[in-house]
C-alpha positions as CSV (number, residue, x, y, z in Angstrom):
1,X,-69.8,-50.0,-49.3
2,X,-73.1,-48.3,-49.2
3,X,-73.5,-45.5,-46.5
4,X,-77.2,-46.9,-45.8
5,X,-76.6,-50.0,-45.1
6,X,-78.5,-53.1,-47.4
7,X,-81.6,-52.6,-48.9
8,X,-84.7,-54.3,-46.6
9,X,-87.4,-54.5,-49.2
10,X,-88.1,-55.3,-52.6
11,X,-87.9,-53.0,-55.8
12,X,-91.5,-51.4,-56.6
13,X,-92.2,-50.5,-60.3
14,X,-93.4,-46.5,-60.3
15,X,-97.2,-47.2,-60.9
16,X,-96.9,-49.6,-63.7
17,X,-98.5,-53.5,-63.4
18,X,-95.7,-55.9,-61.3
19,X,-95.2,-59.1,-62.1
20,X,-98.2,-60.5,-59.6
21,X,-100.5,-57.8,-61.1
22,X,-99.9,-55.0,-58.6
23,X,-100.0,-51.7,-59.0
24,X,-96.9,-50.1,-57.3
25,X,-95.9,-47.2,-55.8
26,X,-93.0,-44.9,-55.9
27,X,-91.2,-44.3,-52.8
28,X,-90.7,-41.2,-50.8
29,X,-88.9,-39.8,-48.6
30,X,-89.0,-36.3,-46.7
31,X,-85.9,-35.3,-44.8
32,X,-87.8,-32.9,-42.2
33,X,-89.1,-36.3,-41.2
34,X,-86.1,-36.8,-39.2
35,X,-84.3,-33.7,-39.5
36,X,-86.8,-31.3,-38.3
37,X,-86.7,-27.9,-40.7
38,X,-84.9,-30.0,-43.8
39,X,-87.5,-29.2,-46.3
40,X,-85.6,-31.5,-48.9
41,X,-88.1,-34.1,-50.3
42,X,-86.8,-37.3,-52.6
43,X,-88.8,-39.5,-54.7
44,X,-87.6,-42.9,-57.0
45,X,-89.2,-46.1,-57.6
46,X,-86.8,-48.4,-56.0
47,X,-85.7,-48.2,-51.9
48,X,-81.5,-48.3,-53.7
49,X,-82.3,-45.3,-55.7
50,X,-84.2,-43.6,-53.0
51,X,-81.0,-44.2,-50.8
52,X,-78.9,-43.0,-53.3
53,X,-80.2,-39.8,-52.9
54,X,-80.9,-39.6,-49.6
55,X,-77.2,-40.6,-49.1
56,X,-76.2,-37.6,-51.3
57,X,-78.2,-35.2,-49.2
58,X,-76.7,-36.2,-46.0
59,X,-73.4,-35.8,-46.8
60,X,-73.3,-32.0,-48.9
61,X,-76.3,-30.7,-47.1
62,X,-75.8,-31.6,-43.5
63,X,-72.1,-33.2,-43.5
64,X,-72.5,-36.9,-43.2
65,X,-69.9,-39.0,-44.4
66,X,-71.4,-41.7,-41.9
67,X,-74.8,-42.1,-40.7
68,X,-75.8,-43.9,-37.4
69,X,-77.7,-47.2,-37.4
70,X,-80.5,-45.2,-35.1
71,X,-80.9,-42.5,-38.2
72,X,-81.2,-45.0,-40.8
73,X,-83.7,-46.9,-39.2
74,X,-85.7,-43.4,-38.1
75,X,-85.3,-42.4,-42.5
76,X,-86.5,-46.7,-43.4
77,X,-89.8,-45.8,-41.0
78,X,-90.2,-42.8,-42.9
79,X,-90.3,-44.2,-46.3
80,X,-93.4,-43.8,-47.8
């Protein structure tokens, strides 16, 4: 079971050409966003990876084994 929940949008591809002919993005994530004084910042080129590590952090640096539905919509809108 994955401590974030699903993921709610389609993989990007790190800056290289998608299948449409997009140039894509990779996604970021900065924990201070939500956790004000985390300065722990994440970057990957899918939202799964992203979450992965983001789902790491919570649980050895501030102690969450589970995370709230409120906070994991508060790190999604945060997503950049």
């Amino acid at each position: 079971m994955c401590l974030w929940g699903p993921r709610s949008a389609p993989p990007i591809c790190g800056g290289r050409a998608g299948p449409t002919g997009e140039v894509c993005q990779m996604k970021t994530f900065a924990c201070g966003a939500v956790v004000p004084g985390c300065t722990a910042e994440f970057a990957a080129e899918t939202e799964e990876g992203l979450f992965e590590q983001i789902a790491r952090h919570a649980r050895e640096e501030h102690g969450l084994d589970e995370v709230p539905e409120e906070l994991i919509r508060q790190v999604r809108a945060n997503i950049r």
